[in-house]
N, C-alpha and C positions, 0 to 999 in steps of 0.2 A: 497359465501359459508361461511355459519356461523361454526366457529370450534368447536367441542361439546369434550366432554372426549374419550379419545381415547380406541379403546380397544386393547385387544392382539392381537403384531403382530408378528409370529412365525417365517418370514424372511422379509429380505429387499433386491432384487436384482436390481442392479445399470447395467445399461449395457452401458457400455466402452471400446468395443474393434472396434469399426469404426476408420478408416484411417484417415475422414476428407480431402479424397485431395481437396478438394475447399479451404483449410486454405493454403493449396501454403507453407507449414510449414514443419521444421525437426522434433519441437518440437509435439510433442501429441496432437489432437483437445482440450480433456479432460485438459489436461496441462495449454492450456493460461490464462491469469487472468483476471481477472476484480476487483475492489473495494478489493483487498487486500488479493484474494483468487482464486484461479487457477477456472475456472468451475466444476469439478469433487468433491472442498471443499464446493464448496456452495449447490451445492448436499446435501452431507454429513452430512453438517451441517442442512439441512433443514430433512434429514432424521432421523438425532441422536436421535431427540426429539421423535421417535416412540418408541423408544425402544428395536429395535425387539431382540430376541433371537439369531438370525445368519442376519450378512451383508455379504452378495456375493457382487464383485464387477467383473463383467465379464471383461476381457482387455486382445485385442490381437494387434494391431498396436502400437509399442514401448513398449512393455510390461515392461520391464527393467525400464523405466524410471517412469512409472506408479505405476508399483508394490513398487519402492522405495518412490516415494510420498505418497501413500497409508500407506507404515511403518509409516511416517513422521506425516502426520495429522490424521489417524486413524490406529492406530495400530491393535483394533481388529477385522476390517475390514479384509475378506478371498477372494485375488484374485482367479480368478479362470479364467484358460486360455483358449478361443475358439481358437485352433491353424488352424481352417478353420473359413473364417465368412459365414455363410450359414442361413443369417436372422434373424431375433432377435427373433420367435418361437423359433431357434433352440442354442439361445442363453440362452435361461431361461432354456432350457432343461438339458443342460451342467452344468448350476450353480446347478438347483437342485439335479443332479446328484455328485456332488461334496458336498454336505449337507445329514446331516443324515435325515430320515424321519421325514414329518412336518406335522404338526396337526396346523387347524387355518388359520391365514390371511397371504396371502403372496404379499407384494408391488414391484410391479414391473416399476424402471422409468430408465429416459434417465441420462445419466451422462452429458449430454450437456446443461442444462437446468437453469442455474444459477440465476433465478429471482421466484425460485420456493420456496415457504413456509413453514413452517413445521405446520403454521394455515392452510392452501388447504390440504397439509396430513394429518393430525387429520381430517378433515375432511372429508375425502375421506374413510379412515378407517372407521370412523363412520357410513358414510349414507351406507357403506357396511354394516354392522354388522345389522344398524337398518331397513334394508331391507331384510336381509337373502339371501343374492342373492350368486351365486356361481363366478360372475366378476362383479364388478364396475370400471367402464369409467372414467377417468379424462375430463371432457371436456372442452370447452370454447367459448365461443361465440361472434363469429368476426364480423365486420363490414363488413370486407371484407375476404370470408372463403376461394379465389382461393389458390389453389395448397394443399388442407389439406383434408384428407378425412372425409366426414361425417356422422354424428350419425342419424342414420334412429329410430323414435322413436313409439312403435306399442300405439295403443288409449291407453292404462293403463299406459301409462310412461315410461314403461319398454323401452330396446333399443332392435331394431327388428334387426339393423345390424349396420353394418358400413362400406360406397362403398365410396372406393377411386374416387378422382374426374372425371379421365377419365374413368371409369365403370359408370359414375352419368349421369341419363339422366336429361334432363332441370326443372324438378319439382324437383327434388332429391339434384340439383344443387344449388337450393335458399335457402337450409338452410344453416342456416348460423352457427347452433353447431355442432364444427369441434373433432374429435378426437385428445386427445394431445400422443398418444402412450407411455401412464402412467395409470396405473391399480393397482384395490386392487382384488386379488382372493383367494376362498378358496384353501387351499394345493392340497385338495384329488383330487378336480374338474379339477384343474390347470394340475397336472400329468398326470391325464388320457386322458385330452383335446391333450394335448403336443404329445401322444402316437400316437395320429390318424392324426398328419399333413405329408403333402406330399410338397414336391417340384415342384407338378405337376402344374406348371405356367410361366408364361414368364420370371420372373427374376432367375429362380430353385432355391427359397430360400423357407424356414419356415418363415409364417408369423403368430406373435402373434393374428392379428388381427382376424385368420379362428379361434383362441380358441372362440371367441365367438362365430361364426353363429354353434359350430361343441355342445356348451353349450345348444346353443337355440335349437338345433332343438332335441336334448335330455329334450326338457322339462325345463331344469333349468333355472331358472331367471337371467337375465342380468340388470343393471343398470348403469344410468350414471347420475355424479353429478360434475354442472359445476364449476370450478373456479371463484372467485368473480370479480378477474383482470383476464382477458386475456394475461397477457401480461407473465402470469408466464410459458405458456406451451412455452414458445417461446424455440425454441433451435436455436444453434450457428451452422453455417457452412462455413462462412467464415469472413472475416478480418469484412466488414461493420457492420455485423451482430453481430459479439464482440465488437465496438463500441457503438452500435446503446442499447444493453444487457448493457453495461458501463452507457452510460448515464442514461438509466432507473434507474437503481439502485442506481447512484448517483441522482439523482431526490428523489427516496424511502431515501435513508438514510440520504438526506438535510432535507426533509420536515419532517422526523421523529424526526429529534432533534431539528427544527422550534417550532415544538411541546412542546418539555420538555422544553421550553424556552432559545433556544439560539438564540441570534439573527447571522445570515448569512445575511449581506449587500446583495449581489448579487450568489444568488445559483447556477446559470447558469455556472459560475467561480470559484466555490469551489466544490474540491473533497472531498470527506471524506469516509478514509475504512470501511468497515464492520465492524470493530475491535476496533476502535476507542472512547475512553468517552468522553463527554462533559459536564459539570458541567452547572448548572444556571445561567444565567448572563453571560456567556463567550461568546464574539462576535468575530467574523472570518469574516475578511475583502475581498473583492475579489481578486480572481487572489490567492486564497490558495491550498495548498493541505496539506491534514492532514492522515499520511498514517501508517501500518502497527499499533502499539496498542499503538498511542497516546494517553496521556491523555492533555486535556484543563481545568483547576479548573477556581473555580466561579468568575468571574470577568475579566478573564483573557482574551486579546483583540488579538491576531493573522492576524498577515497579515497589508497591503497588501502583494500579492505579496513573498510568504512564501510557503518554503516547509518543512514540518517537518517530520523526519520519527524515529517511536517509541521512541518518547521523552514525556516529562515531564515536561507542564507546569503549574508555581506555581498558587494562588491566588494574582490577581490582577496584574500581571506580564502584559509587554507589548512586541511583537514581532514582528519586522516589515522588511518585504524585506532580510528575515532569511533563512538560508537554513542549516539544523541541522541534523543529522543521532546519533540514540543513543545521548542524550544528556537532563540535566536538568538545567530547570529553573527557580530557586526558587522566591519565593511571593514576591512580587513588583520589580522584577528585571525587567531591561532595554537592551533590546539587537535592534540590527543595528542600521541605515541602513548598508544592504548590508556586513552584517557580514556569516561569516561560522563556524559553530561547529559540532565539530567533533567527533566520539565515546569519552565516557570519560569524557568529559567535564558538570561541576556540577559548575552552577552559585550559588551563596546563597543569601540568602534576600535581597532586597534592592540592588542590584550588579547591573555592568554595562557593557556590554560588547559593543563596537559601532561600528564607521562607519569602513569599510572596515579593521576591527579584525575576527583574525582566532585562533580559540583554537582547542587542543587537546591532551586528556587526560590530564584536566587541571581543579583544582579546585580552583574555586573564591571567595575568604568570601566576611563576612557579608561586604556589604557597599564598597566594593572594588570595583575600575574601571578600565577598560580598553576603555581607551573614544575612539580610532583610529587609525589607519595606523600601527597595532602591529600582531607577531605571538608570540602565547605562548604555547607552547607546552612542554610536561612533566612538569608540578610543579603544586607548591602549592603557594598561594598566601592569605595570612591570613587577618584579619579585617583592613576595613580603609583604603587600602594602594592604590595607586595610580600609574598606569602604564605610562609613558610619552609617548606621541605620536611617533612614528617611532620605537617603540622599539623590540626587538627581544630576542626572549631565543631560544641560540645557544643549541637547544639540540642534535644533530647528530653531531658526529666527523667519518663519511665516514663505521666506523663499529659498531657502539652501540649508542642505543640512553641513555641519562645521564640524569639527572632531579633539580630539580632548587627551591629550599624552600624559598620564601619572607615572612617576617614577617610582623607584624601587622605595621598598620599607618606608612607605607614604602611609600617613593618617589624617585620615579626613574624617572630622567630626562628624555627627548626625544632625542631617537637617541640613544639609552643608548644598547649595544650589552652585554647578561649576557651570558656567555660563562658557559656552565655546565658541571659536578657537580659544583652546589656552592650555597651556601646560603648567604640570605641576611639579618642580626638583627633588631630586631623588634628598629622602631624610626628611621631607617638609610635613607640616601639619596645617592644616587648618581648623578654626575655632568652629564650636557645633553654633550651627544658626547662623550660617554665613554666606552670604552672593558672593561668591569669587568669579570677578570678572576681568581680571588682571594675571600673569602669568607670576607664579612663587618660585624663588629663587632655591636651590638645594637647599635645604637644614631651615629654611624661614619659616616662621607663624604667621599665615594672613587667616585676620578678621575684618568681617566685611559686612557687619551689621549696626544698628542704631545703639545710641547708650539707653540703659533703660529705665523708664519714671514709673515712677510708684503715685499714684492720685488716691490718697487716702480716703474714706467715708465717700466716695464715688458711687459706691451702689447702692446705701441707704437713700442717697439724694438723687439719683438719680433711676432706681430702680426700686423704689418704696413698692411694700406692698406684695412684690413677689419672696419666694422658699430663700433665695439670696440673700435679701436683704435682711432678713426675720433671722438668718442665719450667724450673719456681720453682725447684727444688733446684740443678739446672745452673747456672741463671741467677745465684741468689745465691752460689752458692761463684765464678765467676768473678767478680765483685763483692767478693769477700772478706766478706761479708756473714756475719754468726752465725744472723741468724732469730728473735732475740729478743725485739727493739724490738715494740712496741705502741700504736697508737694514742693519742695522750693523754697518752703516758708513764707509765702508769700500774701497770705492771711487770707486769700481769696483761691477757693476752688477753680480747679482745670478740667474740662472733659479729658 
């Protein structure tokens, strides 16, 4: 389906009050997600682009929880509750009844439907409006059509009907273009049609589907017009089948930024949400996932093995074996392996954060490292300066957390414990193996450890008998060593 300009569409009803029990779920069918947007959003969002005048969203199974997602992503979206479900005939009837009167086109789709487009609706609109017809069919054309009803078409094109599969005798059976139970109808036609359905059938439901044969044999024209991908009418009904929607989509949104020139090493193994930028030049390693409204700028290389969620990576930045929530990472900066950051946390150019380092809300200037084995959390850390390996900023004292200012072209030893509040002067160093619990003045060396004793022949005497001792023993007799000597001089052994 080629998409053409769309015309007025006077409503948009979404129908979302099915149960779903094959999703085996508390949560809502509508509710579960995929690529970074519930099903019911990506709906939404493929319908936003019509424009219509009024959005109904029908929902009666968890309504509560729906209706508040609905505030959430679409606000002027108008639930409208089927407090019986008695078919989706008689679930349009309810939305329009809940709508003031409508003049014009009215869409009607599934809220389950997440790989649907807002180019298939424009054009769906369209071949309505440029047909004149009083319904047009969403359709699609399967390889394989079982379990979908379908589109009986009279010699003029027009659609003669549409027989569910077990009403389908074996000629009727081989077509293969299925109904996706998604339509564009005029208002006036749509109401009137709605007025004359019965429940008189095996399931004693309203089925949208009799609006047409009850169109057609009034004379008025029916059409159907198929989708380009089949794969968009697919709806969701249970777990596999929101996978099986997952991957598809990730498939469309890998290959669509393969396109604008990013490169993806291995696409099979990288997710990427609906939501997400990716700049020119920015290659994503396999084994990624890039989730909720990340941005990746030009150059910028991600992954392997990286989860990023609504973060912010710079130009030309490198991120490897990362797992990041809320966080940024400015131009040419260097993070992991095997690092964590945390909301808050703002790396700056050139910066470095590495192996097995954890931030949060913690910001890193220009050129500043944090090469290893360190958590830093609450501070600020200014140009240049240098974190030692093992190091820690004691920000939690059991009821507040306190915060930690390092200055510029700062080095702090490893092992170095910065006990907060406290600040550290720009030029300062501190000794490795140090509680700094006091604030260091610019250019000063604070040490903040014990002096250290040496208790000689300690673990022959004290640890006879194990690989240690047997080891010391060796040791000191090739040494010529006796074992006696003590700490201090004091002629008498110290633990």
């Amino acid at each position: 389906m080629t998409a053409a300009r769309t015309a007025p569409v006077a409503a948009v009803i979404v129908l979302a009050a099915g149960e779903g029990t094959r999703m085996r779920s508390a949560t809502p069918k509508v509710l579960h997600a995929i690529g970074g947007r519930t099903l019911l959003g990506h709906v939404l969002a493929a319908t936003g682009t019509l424009n219509p005048d009024h959005l109904a969203v029908v929902i009666g199974h968890g309504r509560e929880a729906v209706a508040e997602h609905l505030a959430a992503v679409a606000p002027k979206a108008q639930p409208v509750v089927q407090e019986e479900q008695h078919g989706t005939g008689h679930a349009v009837r309810v939305a329009l009844e809940a709508l003031p009167p409508l003049t014009g086109t009215v869409v009607v789709v599934a809220g389950d439907t997440p790989l649907l487009t807002a180019e298939t609706l424009s054009g769906l609109v369209a071949a309505h409006a440029s047909a004149g017809a009083a319904a047009t069919v969403l359709s699609a054309v399967l390889d394989d059509p079982a379990g979908y009803g379908r589109v009986l078409r009279a010699p003029d094109g027009s659609v003669a009907g549409i027989v569910e599969q077990k009403d389908a005798d074996d000629h009727q059976r081989a077509v293969r273009e299925v109904n996706s139970g998604m339509y564009a109808f005029g208002a006036a036609e749509l109401a009137a049609a709605l007025a004359k359905l019965t429940r008189d059938n095996a399931q004693g439901e309203e089925y949208l589907t009799d609006v047409l044969g009850i169109l057609r044999a009034q004379g008025r024209p029916v059409a159907a017009v198929a989708a380009e991908d089949p794969h968009e009418i697919l709806g969701v009904n249970d777990r596999a089948q929101l996978a099986e929607a997952g991957r598809l989509l990730r498939d469309r949104v890998v290959r669509r930024w393969m396109r604008e020139g990013v490169t993806v090493v291995d696409p099979a193994t990288t997710w990427i949400d609906v939501d997400v930028e990716l700049h020119r030049d920015a290659v994503v390693q396999p084994h990624t996932q890039l989730l909720g409204k990340t941005l990746v700028a030009t150059g910028a290389e991600v992954g392997p093995d990286t989860t990023l969620r609504d973060c912010l990576v710079g130009e030309g930045a490198h991120v490897r074996r990362c797992d990041a929530d809320r966080a940024v990472v400015g131009p040419q900066a260097s993070v992991g392996p095997f690092t964590y950051l945390r909301p808050g946390t703002v790396l700056g150019p050139g910066s470095r954060a590495g192996a097995y380092v954890e931030l949060k809300n913690a910001v890193v200037g220009e050129g500043s490292k944090v090469p290893h084995l360190s958590y830093v959390g609450d501070a600020e850390i200014g140009v240049g300066s240098n974190i030692g390996a093992a190091t820690v900023f004691v920000n939690y004292d059991g009821v507040a957390k306190h915060h930690t200012t390092i200055g510029d072209h700062v080095r702090i030893g490893s092992d170095t414990m910065l006990v907060a509040p406290l600040e550290v002067g720009d030029g300062a160093y501190t000794a490795a193996g140090s509680v700094i619990t006091e604030d260091v003045p610019p250019g000063a060396m604070a040490v903040g450890r014990a002096r250290q004793r040496v208790i000689e022949g300690w673990v022959e005497r004290k640890r006879g008998g194990t690989a240690s001792a047997e080891a010391a023993r060796t040791a000191r007799e090739a040494a010529g060593q006796d074992g006696t000597r003590s700490a201090g001089g004091s002629g008498e052994a110290e633990e």
